[in-house]
C-alpha positions in Angstrom: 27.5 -7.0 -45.2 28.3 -3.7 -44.5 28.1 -0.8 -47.3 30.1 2.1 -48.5 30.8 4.8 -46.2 30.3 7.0 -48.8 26.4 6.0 -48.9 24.1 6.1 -46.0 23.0 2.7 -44.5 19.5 1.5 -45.1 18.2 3.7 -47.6 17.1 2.5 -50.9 18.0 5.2 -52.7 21.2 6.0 -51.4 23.2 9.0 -52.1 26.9 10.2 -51.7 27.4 11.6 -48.5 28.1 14.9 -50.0 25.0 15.2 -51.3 23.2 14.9 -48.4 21.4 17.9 -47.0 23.2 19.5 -43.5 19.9 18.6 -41.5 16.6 16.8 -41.3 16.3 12.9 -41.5 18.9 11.3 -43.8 21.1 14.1 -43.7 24.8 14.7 -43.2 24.4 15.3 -39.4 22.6 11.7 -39.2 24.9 10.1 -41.4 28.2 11.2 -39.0 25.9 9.6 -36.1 25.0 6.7 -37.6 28.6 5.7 -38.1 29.9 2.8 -35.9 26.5 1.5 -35.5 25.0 -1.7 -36.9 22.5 -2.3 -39.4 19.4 -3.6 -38.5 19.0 -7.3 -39.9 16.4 -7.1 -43.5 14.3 -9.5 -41.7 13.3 -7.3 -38.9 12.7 -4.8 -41.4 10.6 -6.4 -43.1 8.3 -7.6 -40.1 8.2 -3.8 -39.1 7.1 -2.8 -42.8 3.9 -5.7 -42.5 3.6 -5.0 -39.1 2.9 -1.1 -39.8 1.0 -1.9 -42.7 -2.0 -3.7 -40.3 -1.1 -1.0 -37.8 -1.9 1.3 -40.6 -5.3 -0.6 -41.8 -6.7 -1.3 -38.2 -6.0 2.6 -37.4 -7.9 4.0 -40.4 -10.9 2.0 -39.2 -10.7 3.0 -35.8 -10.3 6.6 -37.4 -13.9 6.6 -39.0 -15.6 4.8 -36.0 -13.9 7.5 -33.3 -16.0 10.2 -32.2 -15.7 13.6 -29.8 -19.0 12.2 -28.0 -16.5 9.4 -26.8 -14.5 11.9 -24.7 -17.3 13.8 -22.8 -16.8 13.8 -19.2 -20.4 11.8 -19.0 -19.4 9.4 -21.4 -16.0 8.8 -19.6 -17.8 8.0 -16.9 -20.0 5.3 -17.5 -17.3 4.0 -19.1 -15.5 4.1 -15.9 -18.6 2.5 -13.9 -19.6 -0.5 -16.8 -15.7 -1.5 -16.3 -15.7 -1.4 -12.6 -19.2 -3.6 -12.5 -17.6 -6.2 -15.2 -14.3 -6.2 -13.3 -16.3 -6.0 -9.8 -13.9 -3.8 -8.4 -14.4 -1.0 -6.1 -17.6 0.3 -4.9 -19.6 -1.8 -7.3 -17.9 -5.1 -6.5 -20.7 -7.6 -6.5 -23.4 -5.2 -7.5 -23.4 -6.4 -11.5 -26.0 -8.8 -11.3 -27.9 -6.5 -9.2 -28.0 -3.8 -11.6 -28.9 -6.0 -14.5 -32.1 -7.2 -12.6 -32.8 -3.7 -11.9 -32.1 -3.0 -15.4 -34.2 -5.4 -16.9 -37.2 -4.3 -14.2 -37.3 -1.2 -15.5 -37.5 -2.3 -18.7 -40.1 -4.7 -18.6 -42.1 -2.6 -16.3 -45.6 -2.0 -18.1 -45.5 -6.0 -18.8 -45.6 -5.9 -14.5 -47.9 -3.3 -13.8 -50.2 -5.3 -17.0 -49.8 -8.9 -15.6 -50.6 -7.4 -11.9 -53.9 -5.3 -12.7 -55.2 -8.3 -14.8 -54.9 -10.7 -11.8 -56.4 -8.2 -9.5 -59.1 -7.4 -12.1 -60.2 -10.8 -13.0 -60.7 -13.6 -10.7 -62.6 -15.9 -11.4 -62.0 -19.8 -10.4 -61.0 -20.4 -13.9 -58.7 -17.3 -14.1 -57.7 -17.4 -10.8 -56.4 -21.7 -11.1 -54.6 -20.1 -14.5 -52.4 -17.5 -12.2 -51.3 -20.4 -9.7 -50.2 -22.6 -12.6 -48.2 -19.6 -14.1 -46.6 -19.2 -11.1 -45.6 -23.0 -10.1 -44.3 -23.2 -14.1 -41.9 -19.9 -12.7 -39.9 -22.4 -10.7 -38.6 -23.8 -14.0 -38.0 -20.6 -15.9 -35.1 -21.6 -18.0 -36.7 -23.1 -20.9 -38.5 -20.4 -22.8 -40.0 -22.3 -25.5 -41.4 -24.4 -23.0 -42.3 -22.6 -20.7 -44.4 -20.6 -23.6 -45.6 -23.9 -25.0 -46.7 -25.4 -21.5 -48.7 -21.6 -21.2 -50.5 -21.8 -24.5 -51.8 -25.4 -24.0 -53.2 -24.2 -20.4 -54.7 -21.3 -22.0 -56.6 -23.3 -24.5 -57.8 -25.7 -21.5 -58.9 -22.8 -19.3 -60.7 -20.6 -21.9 -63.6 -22.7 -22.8 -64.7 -22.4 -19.0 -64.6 -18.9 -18.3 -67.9 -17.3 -19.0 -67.4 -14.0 -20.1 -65.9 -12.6 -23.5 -64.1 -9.3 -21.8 -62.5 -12.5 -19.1 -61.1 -14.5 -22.0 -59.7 -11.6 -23.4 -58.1 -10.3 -20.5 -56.3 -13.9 -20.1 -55.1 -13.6 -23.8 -53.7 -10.2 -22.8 -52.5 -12.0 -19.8 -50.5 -14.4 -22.1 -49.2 -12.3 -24.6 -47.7 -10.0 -21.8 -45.8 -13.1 -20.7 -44.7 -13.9 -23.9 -43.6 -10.0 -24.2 -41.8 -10.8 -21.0 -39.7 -13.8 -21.6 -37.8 -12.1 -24.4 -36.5 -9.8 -21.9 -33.1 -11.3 -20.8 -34.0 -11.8 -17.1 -38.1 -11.1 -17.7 -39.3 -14.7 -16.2 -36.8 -14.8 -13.5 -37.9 -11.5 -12.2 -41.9 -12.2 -12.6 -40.5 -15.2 -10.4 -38.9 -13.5 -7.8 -41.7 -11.1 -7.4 -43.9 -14.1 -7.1 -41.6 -15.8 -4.2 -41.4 -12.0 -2.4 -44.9 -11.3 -3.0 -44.2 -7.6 -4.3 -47.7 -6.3 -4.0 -47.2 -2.7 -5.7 -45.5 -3.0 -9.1 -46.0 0.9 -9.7 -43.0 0.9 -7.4 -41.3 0.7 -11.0 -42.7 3.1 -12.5 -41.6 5.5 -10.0 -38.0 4.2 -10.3 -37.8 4.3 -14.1 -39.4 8.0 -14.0 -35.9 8.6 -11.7 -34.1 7.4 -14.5 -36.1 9.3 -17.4 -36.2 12.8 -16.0 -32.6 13.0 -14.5 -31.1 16.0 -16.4 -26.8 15.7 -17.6 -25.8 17.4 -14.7 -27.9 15.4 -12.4 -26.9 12.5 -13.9 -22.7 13.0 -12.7 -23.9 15.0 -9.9 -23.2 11.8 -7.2 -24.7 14.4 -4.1 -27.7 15.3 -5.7 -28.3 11.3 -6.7 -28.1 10.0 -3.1 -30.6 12.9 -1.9 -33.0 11.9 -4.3 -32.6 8.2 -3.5 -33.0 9.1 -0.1 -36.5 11.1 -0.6 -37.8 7.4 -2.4 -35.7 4.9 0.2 -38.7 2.9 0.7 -38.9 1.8 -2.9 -35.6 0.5 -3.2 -35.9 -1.4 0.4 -39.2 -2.7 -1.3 -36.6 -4.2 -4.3 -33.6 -5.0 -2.1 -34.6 -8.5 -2.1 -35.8 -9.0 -5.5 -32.8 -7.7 -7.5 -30.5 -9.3 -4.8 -29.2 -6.6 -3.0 -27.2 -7.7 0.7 -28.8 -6.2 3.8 -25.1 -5.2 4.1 -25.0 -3.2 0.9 -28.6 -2.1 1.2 -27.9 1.7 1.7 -28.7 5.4 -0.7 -24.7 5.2 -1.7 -25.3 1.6 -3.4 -28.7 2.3 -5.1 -27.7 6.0 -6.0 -24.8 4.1 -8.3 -26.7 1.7 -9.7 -29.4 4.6 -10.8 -26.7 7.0 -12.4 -25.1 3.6 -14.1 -28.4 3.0 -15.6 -29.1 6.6 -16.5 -26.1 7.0 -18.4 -26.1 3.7 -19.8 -29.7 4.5 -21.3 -28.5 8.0 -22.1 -25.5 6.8 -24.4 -26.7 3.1 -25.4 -26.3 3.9 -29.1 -22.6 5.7 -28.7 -21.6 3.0 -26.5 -23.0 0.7 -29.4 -20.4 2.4 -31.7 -17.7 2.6 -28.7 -17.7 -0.7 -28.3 -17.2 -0.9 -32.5 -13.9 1.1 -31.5 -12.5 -1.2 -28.5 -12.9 -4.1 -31.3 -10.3 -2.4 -33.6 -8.3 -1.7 -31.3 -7.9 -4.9 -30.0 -7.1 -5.9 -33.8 -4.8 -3.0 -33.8 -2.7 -3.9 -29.7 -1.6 -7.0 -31.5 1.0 -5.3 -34.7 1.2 -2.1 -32.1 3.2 -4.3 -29.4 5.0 -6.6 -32.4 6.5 -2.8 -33.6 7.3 -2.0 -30.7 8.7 -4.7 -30.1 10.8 -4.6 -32.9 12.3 -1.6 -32.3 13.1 -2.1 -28.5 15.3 -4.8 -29.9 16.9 -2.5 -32.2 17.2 0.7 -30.4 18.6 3.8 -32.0 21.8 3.8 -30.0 23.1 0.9 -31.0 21.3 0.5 -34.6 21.3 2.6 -37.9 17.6 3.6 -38.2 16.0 3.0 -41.3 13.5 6.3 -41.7 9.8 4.0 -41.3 11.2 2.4 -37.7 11.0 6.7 -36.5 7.5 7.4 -37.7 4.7 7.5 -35.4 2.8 4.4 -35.3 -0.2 4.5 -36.8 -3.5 4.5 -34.7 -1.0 5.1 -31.4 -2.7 8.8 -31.0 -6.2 7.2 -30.7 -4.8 4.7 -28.5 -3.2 6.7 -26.0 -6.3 9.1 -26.1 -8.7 6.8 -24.5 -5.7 5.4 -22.0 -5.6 8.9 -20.9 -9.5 9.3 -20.6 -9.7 6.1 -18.6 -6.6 5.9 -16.4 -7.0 7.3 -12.7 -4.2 9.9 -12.4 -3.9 9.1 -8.7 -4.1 5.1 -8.3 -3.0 4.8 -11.8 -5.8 2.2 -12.6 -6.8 1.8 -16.5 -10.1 1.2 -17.0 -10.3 0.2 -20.2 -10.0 -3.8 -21.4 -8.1 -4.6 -24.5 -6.5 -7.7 -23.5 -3.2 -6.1 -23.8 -1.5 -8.2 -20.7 -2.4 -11.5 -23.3 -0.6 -9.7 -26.4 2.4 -8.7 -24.9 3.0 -12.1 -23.5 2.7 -13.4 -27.2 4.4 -10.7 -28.7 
């Protein structure tokens, strides 16, 4: 039921229209406007108060996790690269699995270059019998446990019979590097593939993870200067092409110069992505009461409805929002690369 005229609409404490100040929000001017328009149903204002109040709680949070190193132009950009590798979009469509092997040899490098020296060191019958039943127990990587169970009780067969002390201890070495290795992600699978492509110099590595260490910011973004210095070390990367699953196609300086500056930065900012990632998981919370208000008040616009004073206040957490959509959106393809299921909500909202 419509009120008084002489009061304005949807205010709880009301006043006489003549006491109403000439301009600003609830004022005289508003009140003349607001005349002839309807008043928005209690029930949508209601859902718009709880609504803002989880708009207002996710917001806070995302307030205290947000950060200027989440704006650099470095950080921007591996943002930009992790969502086109997830997404496999672009010019790193079908190069995600690729880079994680990469990754993960880089990683688990000295656990390489360890296992390798040992079997070129020591080779005896008994150490040498030990090697080639590591390497047929690669074919069936998957199991960990197992596979670290199966080593152990070969270890234990094979140590009695090799002679010398500084040989037994090498193989224990041996073992315990494996063991280091399998908690690496993709450790056995690459020890494997190295194995079935018979990579003979595992320093190769070290020379790519140096690449990665020493690249200075600049160098890092500067996409140029990456290729050239791909270029100068081609043969190590056509050494790896195989093993990390690279296509003869895709095997080129462009392809591995991306996957090095995506590493690079990824290493570089691994603890702000950490926290990043902290952020996209409010803000996920947050899309869902974000789209419900706005909602709301797309159904009640301020043409047609009286406009209670909360439905024109800024949505809480919107700023941060439309920060990083900013950041991340390509101004000239208009691509968005940032993920917070918002397609999903809107649907439901």
């Amino acid at each position: 039921m419509d009120k008084s005229p002489e009061t304005v609409i949807n205010n709880s404490n009301a006043l006489p229209w003549w006491k109403l100040p000439i301009w600003g929000e609830e004022s005289i001017i508003e009140y003349i406007l607001s005349r002839g328009k309807s008043p928005i149903a209690e029930t949508a204002i209601m859902l718009h108060s709880r609504e803002m109040m989880d708009a207002h709680f996710f917001a806070k949070t995302a307030e205290s996790i947000d950060s200027e190193k989440f704006t650099s132009q470095e950080f921007i950009l591996f943002l930009k690269i992790k969502y086109c590798l997830a997404k496999g979009i672009e010019e790193y469509e079908g190069l995600a699995d690729s880079v994680k092997l990469l990754q993960a040899a880089i990683e688990a490098k000295n656990s390489f270059i360890t296992l390798d020296q040992t079997e070129l060191r020591y080779r005896s019958s008994k150490q040498q019998e030990f090697y080639q039943f590591v390497e047929k127990l690669l074919t069936n990587h998957e199991d960990k446990e197992n596979f670290k169970t199966q080593i152990q009780e070969k270890l234990n067969e094979v140590l009695p019979s090799v002679k010398t002390e500084e040989g037994k201890v090498a193989l224990q070495g041996y073992v315990k590097e494996l063991d280091k290795l399998s908690e690496y992600e993709l450790g056995l699978k690459l020890l494997a593939l190295f194995k079935t492509y018979q990579l003979a110099d595992y320093s190769i590595l070290r020379t790519v993870a140096d690449m990665v260490s020493t690249l200075r910011e600049k160098e890092a973004i500067d996409f140029k200067g990456l290729i050239a210095l791909v270029t100068s070390k081609y043969e190590v990367f056509e050494k790896l092409r195989n093993i990390i699953g690279v296509s003869e196609k895709r095997s080129n300086p462009d392809t591995y110069a991306r996957m090095i500056q995506y590493i690079t930065l990824g290493s570089r900012h691994k603890a702000s992505y950490a926290k990043f990632d902290e952020l996209l998981q409010v803000l996920r919370k947050w899309i869902k009461p974000y789209f419900a208000i706005s909602a709301i008040r797309g159904e009640n616009p301020p043409d047609k409805y009286r406009q209670p004073k909360a439905f024109r206040e800024p949505i809480p957490g919107e700023s941060t929002y439309q920060k990083y959509k900013k950041s991340l959106t390509d101004p000239k393809t208009g691509r968005i690369y940032l993920d917070l299921d918002e397609e999903t909500v809107s649907e439901k909202a």
